[in-house]
C-alpha positions in Angstrom: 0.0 0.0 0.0 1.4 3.4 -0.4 1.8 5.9 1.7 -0.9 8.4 0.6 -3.4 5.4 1.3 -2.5 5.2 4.7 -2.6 8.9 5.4 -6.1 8.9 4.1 -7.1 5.6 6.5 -5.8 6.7 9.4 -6.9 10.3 8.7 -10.9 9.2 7.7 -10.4 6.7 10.8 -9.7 9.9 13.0 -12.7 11.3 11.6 -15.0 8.9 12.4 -13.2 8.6 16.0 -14.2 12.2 16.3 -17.5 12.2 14.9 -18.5 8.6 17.4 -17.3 10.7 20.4 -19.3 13.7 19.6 -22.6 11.7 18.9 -22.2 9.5 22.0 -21.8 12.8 24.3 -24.4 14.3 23.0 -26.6 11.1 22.6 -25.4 10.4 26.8 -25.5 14.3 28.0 -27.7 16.6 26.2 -30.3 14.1 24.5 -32.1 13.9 28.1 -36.6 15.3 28.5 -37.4 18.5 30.1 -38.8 16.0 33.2 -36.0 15.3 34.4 -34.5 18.8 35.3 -34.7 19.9 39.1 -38.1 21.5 39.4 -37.9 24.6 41.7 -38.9 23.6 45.4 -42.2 25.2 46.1 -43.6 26.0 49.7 -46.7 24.5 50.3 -46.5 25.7 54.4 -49.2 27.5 55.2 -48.6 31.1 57.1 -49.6 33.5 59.8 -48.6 37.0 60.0 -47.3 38.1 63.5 -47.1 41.9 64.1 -44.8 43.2 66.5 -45.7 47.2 66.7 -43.5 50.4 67.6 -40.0 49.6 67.6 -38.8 52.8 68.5 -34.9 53.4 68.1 -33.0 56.9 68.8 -30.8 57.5 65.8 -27.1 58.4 66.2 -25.9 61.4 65.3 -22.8 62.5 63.7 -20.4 64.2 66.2 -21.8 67.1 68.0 -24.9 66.8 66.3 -28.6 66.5 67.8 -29.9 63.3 69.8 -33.3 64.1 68.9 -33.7 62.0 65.9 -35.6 58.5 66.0 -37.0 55.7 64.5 -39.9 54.4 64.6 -40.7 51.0 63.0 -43.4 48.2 62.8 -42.2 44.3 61.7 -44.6 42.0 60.8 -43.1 38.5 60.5 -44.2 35.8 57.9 -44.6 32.7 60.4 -45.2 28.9 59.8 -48.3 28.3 61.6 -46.9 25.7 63.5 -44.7 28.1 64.7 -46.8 30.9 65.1 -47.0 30.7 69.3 -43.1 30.0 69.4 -42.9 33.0 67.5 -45.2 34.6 69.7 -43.6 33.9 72.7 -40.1 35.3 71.4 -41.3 39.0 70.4 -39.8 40.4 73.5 -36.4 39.0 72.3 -37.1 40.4 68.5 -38.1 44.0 69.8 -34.5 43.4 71.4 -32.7 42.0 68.4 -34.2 45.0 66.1 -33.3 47.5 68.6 -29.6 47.0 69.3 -29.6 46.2 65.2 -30.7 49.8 64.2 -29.4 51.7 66.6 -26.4 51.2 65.2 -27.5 53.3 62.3 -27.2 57.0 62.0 -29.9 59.3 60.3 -28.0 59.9 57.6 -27.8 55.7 56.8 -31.3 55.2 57.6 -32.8 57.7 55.5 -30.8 56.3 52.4 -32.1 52.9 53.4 -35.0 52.3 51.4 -37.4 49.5 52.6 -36.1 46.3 50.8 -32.6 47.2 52.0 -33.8 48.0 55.7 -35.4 44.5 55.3 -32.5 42.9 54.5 -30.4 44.3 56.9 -32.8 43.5 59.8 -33.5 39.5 58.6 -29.5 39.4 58.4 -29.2 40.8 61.8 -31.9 38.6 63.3 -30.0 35.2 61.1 -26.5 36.3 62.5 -28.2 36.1 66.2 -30.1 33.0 66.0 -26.8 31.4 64.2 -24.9 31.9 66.9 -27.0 30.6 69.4 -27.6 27.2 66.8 -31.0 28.2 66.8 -33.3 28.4 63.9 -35.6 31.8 63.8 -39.4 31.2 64.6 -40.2 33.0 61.0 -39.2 32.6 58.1 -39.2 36.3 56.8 -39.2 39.6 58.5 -40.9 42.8 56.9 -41.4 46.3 57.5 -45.1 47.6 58.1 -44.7 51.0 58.8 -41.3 53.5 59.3 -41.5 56.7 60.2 -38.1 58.6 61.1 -37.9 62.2 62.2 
């Protein structure tokens, strides 16, 4: 055989090589139905809404400015109903939690805070506590009902 022939074998041979690997991924990896992709997880718990009114903070101030600026806030927590009385029962400690969470802010930070951001920064403040006591939080979402800051 000459040597062209055997160039052209092994070079078709590669060719096929190629194209078998190529089928058999996709064919293995990509040929798979729609089914069979994670669904998103959907919450079937039912909820109760627990209200815990006038969390009043006094804002900071920057240096030698007024004290006489405050906060006044209302949360309203999105509770599993089997944890609604737990959750209940532990409203003296979130009062707490929220206080010593925004009193750390000054007026000039907490009247750029809109209310998603104010939201978030209060359910990481009450995860950071309950994390560190191994505990998991009696909600499962904080909100804001009602903010008023003079």
């Amino acid at each position: 055989m000459s040597k062209k022939l055997w160039i052209s074998l092994a070079a078709g041979a590669f060719v096929l090589l190629g194209a078998g690997s190529g089928f058999a991924a996709w064919h293995f990896m990509g040929n798979k139905p729609a089914t069979e992709q994670a669904a998103p997880e959907i919450d079937t718990r039912e909820y109760r809404y627990v209200s815990l009114d006038k969390v009043i903070v006094m804002l900071r101030a920057r240096e030698g400015g007024p004290l006489s600026n405050y906060m006044a806030v209302d949360l309203v927590f999105k509770t599993p109903v089997k944890e609604e009385a737990m959750a209940k029962q532990q409203l003296p400690k979130l009062r707490s939690l929220a206080v010593a969470a925004l009193s750390e802010l000054t007026l000039e930070r907490a009247s750029m805070l809109s209310i998603p951001e104010l939201t978030d920064f209060l359910q990481k403040a009450y995860g950071e506590s309950f994390s560190r006591e191994s505990r998991e939080a009696p909600f499962a979402e904080v909100m804001v009902g009602r903010l008023v800051i003079e």
